[in-house]
Steps between C-alpha positions, in 0.01 A plus 500: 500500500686824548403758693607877495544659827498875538589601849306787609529746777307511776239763583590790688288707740698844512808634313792521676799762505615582076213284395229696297199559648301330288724121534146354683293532232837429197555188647099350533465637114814315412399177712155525342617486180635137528213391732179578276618347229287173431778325387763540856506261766461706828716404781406713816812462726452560866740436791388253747582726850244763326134493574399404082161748595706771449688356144492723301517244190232290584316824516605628138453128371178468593410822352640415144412097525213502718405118390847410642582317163859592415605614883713280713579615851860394656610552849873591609747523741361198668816440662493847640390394832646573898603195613216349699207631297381348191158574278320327791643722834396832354174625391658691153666126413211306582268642229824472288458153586184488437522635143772255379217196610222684293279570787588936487502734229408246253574511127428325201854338470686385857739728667819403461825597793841503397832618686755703304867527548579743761665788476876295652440255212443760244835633630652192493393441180302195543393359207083389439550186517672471776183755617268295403634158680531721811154614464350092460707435790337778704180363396580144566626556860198782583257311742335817462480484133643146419115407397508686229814442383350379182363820413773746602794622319596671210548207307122411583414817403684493196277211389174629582586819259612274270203286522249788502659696218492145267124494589426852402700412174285240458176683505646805343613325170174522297494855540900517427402326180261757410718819606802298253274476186370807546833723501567296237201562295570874610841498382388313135238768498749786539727342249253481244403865573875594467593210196697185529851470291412473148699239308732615161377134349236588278332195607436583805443841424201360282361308806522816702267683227274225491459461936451857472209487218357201702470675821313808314298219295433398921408842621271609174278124558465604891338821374273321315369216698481727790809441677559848466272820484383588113393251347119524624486811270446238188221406676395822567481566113290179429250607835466818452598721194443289229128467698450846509631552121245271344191680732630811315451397197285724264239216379211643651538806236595260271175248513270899555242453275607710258843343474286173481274646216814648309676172506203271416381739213850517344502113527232427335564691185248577244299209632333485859564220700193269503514326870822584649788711405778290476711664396448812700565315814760343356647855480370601810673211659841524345499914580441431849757229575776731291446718833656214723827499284613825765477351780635174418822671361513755838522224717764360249675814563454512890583172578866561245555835726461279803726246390766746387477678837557138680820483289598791632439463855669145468828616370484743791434265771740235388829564651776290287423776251562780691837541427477415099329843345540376149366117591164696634464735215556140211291344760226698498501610109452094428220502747330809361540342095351184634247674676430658197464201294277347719251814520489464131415133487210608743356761314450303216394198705233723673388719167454097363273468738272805462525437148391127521164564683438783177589227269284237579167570756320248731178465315309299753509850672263609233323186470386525844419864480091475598311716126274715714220706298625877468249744656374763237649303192327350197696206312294561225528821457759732330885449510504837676339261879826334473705752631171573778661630860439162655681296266735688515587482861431111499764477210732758753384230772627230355829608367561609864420174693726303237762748493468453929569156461782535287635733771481279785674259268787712396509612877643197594720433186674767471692484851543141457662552113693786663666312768574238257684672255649779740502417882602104408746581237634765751568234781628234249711683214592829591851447465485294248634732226808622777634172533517417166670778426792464819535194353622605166716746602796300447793782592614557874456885462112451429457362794747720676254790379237362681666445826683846470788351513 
């Protein structure tokens, strides 16, 4: 594995003559913005006739790697020594000693002494590697050292970087991986937002269109199945107003007895009814559920201005279209004609359905209806008891639990036969029209137009 060395200077403790006065803290900034990076190796060099409790780079690297993960310690100048003395004579080289067996100053990874060219070879111009098989020598013929010959040298050293950064690569792969796809999901990102190369083929221009229509198609679904925010508001319509419209309905002035007396009389013509007015409740009936036709068409109409404000929050959020003006504005005219197709197929469907429960009423309703005697009435008497207070209001009573049925029925039908023929239809054929008409646009410059090209 290669390795990148970046050689730098050593700390300072005062500025000397023409250096600025601030060089101390220039050159720990500069060092400490190799050292903290999480990715550099840290090797804290030291000379070996220095006491290393006074290194000032085992001091920074245990400040910025205080686990000891990435920092390696090497000793130097070895070879500096008086003849006679060696790491064992004096105190300073015994601890030095010490630290290259692991028993001082310990770190996570070995210390590790080399011996570099002296200053004569430099001038000579020695190369490394005849450095380097002087330095094995030295440690082969060290009694002092000649131990740990195995684990000295630059060459040994070399290795153990080597080794260390291939395990770091290792373990740092996975999240490599990740960082990789996600500049390049970045970078597709940005060129969507900024638009690929469009092709002169009309071919592929077509495909172009239709990857752009499909991501909208994409975006406009989200916001209905809740992948994105609006789409609750359908349900909002179905929960709430549509609820509130048929409490406000008027029937409670329309089944007053008065009303109830008006429409029964009228009814029954120039003859009375004899048992039950039939045909007055039969017009009572089909008066009262005429009042649910309103709502059922305004939440038609809330649901279409939902949908049409989807469309254009879709176009809006999908970026391929961004740069194509005229593509949004054909876009979103075939969504708004569809739209409008579908809100008539639902106001017909849901006016069917008001108009079905007029057409034909559940008679076992009736049937089951309990015939309680009327307080203050006389079947015998004149036609005149018919039209008494309290039949009156039981006729008004009737009409109004029936009609309450009805309206717990159409309560449930009418959001169902909206989504059906305007949420569904939405989802699965909103385009519909649009594609059909791309694909009979059979000159280049039509399709140029919608490209602005």
């Amino acid at each position: 594995v290669n390795l990148t060395v970046i050689d730098l200077p050593g700390l300072t403790k005062v500025a000397v003559e023409g250096q600025s006065e601030s060089i101390v803290e220039d050159i720990e900034m500069m060092v400490r913005s190799y050292v903290e990076k999480p990715n550099s190796i840290i090797l804290a060099i030291s000379p070996a006739n220095q006491d290393i409790a006074t290194s000032d780079a085992i001091k920074l690297a245990k400040e910025v790697d205080p686990t000891g993960e990435r920092t390696f310690g090497v000793l130097t100048k070895l070879d500096l020594m008086d003849k006679g003395t060696n790491a064992l004579d004096v105190w300073v080289l015994s601890i030095m000693f010490k630290v290259l067996e692991g028993r001082a100053y310990r770190l996570q990874h070995p210390w590790v002494g080399i011996v570099n060219r002296s200053q004569a070879d430099i001038n000579k111009n020695v190369d490394m590697i005849v450095a380097r098989r002087k330095e094995q020598e030295y440690f082969d013929s060290s009694p002092e050292y000649g131990h740990l010959t195995h684990k000295m040298g630059s060459e040994y050293l070399a290795k153990l970087l080597s080794k260390h950064l291939e395990t770091v690569i290792r373990q740092r792969i996975p999240s490599i991986i990740a960082l990789i796809n996600k500049t390049i999901d970045e970078l597709n990102a940005e060129l969507d937002r900024i638009g690929r190369p469009i092709s002169l083929d009309g071919g592929a221009q077509l495909y172009t269109i239709l990857e752009m229509c499909r991501a909208f198609d994409r975006i406009f679904k989200e916001h209905l199945d809740g992948g994105r925010p609006g789409g609750d508001r359908i349900y909002g319509v179905f929960d709430n107003q549509l609820p509130a419209a048929l409490k406000k309905l008027p029937l409670d002035r329309h089944l007053s007895s008065n009303n109830v007396r008006k429409v029964v009389s009228e009814a029954d013509g120039y003859q009375p009814h004899l048992v039950a007015p039939e045909q007055g409740y039969r017009r009572l009936i089909d008066g009262s559920l005429g009042f649910f036709k309103g709502p059922a068409e305004a939440s038609v109409d809330a649901v279409h201005f939902v949908l049409k404000e989807l469309v254009r929050k879709s176009i809006a959020e999908t970026q391929e279209l961004k740069r194509f003006p005229s593509l949004q504005s054909d876009i979103a005219a075939a969504a708004n004609d569809s739209l409008e197709r579908f809100r008539d197929d639902s106001r017909k469907t849901v006016l069917r359905l008001v108009e079905m429960e007029s057409s034909y009423l559940t008679v076992e309703f009736f049937r089951k209806l309990q015939l309680e005697p009327e307080k203050n009435s006389n079947p015998s008497g004149p036609n005149a008891d018919r039209y008494s207070d309290n039949h009156l209001r039981r006729i008004g009573s009737n009409v109004s639990a029936y009609v309450g049925m009805v309206c717990d029925t159409l309560r449930s039908s009418i959001p169902k036969a909206v989504v059906y023929c305007q949420v569904l239809q939405a989802k699965k054929a909103l385009l519909n029209q649009f594609y059909a008409q791309v694909g009979r646009r059979e000159t280049r410059f039509n399709i140029f137009s919608l490209i602005d090209i």
